[in-house]
N, C-alpha and C positions, 0 to 999 in steps of 0.2 A: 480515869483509871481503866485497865485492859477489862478488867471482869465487867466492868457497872454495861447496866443492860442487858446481858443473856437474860434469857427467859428461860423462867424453871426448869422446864420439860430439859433444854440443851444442859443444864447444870448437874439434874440429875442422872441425864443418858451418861453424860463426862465420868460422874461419880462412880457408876455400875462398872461402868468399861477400868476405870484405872484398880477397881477392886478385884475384877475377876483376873486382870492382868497379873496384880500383884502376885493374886492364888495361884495362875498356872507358873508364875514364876517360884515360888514356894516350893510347890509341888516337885518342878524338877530338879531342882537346885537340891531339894532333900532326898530324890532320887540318887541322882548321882553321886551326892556324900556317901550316904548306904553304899552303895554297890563299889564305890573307892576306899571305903573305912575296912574293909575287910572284918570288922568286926562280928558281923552276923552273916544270916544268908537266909535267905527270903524260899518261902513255899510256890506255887506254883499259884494255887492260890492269890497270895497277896499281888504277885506278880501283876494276875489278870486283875485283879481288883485295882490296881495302880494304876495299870493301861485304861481300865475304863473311868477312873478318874482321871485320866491324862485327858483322854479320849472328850471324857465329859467337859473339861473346862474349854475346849478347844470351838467345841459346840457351842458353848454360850459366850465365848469371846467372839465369833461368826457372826453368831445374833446378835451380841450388840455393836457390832459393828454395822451391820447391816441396818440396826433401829437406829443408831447413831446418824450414821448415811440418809436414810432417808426423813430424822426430825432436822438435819441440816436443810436440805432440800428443800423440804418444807416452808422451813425458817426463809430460805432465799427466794421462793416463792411468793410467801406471804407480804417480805417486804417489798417483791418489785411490783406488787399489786397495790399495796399501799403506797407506793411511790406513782406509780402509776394515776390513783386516786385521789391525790393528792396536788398532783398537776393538773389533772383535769378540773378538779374543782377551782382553783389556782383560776385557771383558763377562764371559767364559766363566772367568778367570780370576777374576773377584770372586765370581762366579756360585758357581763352587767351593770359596771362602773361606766363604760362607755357608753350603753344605750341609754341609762338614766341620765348621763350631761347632758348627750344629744336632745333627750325630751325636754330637758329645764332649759338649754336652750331653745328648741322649739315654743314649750310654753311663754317666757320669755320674751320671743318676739312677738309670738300671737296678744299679750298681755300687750306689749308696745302699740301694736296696729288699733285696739281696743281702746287705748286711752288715748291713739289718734285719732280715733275716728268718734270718741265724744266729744275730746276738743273743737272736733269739726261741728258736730250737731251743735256744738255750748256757744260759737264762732257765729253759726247761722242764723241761731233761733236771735240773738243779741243784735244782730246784726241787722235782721227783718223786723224787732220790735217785738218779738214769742209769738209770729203765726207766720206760717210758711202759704203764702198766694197759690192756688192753682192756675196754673195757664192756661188761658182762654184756648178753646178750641182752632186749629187753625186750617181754615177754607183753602181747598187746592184754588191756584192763578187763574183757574178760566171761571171757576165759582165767582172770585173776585171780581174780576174782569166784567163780569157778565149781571154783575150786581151793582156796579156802580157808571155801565153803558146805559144812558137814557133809553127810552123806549121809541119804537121808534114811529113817527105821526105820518109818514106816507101813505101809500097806499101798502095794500097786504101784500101784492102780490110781486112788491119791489125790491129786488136781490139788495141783502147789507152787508157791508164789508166786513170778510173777518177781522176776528180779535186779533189781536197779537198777543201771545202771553205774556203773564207779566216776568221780567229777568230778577227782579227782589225776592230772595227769599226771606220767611220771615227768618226775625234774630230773636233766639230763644236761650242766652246762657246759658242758664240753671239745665237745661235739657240737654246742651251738648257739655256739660260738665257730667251730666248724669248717665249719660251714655259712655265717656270716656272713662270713667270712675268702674260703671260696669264689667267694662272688659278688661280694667284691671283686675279685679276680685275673680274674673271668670278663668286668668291666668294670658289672656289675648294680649302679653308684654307689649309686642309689634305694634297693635294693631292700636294699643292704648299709648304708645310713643307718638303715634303720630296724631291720636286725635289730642292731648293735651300739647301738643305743640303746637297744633291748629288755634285750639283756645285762645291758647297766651298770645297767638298773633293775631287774631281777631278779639280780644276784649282782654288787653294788656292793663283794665284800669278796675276790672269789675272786684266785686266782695270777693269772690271764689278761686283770684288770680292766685294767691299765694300756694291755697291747697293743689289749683294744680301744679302747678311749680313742684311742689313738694311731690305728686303721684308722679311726675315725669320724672324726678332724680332718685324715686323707688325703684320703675319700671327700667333705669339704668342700671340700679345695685343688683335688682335681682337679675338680671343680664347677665350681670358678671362684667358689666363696663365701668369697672373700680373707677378708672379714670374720670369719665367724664359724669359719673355718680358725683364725685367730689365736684365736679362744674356746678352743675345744677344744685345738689344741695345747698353749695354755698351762696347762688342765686336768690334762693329762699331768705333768706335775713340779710343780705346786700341790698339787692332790690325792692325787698318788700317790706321796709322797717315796723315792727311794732303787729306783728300778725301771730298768729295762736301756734303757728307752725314753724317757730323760729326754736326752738329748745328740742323740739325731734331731729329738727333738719340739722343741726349742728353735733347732737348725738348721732343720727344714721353717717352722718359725714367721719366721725369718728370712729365709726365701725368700717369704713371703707378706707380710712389709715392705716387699720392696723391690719387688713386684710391685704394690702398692698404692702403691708411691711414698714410704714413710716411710724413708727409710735411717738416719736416727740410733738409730729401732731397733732393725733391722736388725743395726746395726756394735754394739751393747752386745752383741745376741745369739750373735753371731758371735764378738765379742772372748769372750765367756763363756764357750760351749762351747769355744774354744781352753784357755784358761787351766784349768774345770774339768776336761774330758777330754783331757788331752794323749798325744796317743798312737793317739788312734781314729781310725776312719775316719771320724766327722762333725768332731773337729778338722781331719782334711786338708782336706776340702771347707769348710768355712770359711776356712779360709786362701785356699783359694783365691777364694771368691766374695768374700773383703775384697780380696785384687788387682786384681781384674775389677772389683769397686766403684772402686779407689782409681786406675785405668788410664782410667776414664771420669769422672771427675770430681769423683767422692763425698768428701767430707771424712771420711778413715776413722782420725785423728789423735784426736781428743775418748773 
């Protein structure tokens, strides 16, 4: 309806203003009868008494126009400030919706890396029998050298032929896993591409092979090398059958579908690690990234 909504103050300014209008309308309308009726005739007196009733209502029709005027103003004030107010919160409220995904995302993954990285420890300890070896201290080459060159029975004063050092270095896995692992965590992508690709080509057969497998097709994703992320994850469960890191690697590999735009294989990826690992923590997070696929539009049916 035209009226619903005004607010009082404007209802009532309306009411003052059509009343006094009425009056000065009254007022002269019964003037000018009189003075056309010929029937009387007015003192000097009344006269001026009329004028300042004329005078009077003219004044207060002024004023409330003027209060009128300015409770409008008002009114249009109040609303572009409340509209005003309104969008901004509007704003600060979406504004909010998006910092809280981006954190549940962040948490999320940080949650993922966590239940990677006990898998890992749950991988190791099983692996070694539940005690993890220290490695013997290891003697630089002329130490060696010079520890296992007999002594020597001539005389003292007889020059001995230098050593040669020795060209073997020792081989330490677990230590050059543990070093490449480091400068992953430390953010040294580069620097951790190439010592886990060193690994895999020098100890292609050991326990630790898979996980690095799996840190190199990370150190891909987080790149932003979508592509060859999908290589190498998929390396992970191809080449490494029956390892702890085959249900991340196929969930990360599904995160780098959808971020490349393929979602059907994505959703096979996703459907897979549900149905094979049910129970884990990369089935949860697949469930849920086929939600959030299937809430935005993805065909997550097939």
């Amino acid at each position: 309806m035209r009226g619903a909504g005004v607010c009082p103050a404007r209802a009532r300014a309306r009411g003052e203003y059509r009343q006094v209008k009425s009056n000065k309308t009254t007022v002269v309308w019964s003037v000018l009868l009189l003075c056309f009726s010929g029937c009387f005739t007015l003192s000097d007196s009344e006269i001026r008494q009329l004028q300042r009733s004329i005078l009077d209502t003219h004044r207060r029709v002024a004023k409330l126009e003027e209060s009128v005027g300015q409770s409008l103003a008002g009114i249009q004030e109040d609303t572009r400030r409340t509209r005003a107010d309104m969008n901004e919160s509007l704003k600060n409220a979406l504004e909010e919706m998006r910092r809280t995904a981006g954190q549940v995302d962040e948490n999320t993954h940080y949650v993922r890396e966590l239940s990677q990285k006990l898998d890992e420890i749950k991988y190791s300890i099983q692996a070694g029998g539940g005690t993890t070896a220290r490695p013997a201290p290891v003697r630089p080459p002329e130490q060696t050298a010079a520890a296992q060159t007999p002594a020597a029975t001539g005389p003292a004063d007889t020059p001995r032929a230098p050593t040669a050092p020795s060209l073997l270095m020792p081989v330490n896995p677990e230590e050059d896993y543990r070093r490449a692992k480091q400068d992953y965590d430390r953010g040294n992508l580069e620097l951790a591409k190439l010592e886990f690709d060193e690994y895999l080509r020098l100890y292609p057969d050991s326990e630790l092979a898979p996980n690095a497998q799996f840190w190199l097709a990370e150190c891909y994703f987080k790149s932003d090398d979508l592509e060859r992320a999908v290589q190498e994850f998929k390396k992970v469960y191809t080449e490494f059958p029956q390892n702890a890191k085959m249900a991340d690697a196929m969930l990360n590999e599904a995160y780098a579908h959808v971020r490349l735009g393929q979602n059907e294989e994505a959703v096979k990826l996703l459907k897979r690690v549900i149905a094979d690992y049910p129970g884990s923590a990369a089935a949860q997070s697949a469930k849920i990234k086929l939600d959030a696929l299937a809430k935005s539009g993805v065909d997550t049916s097939g």
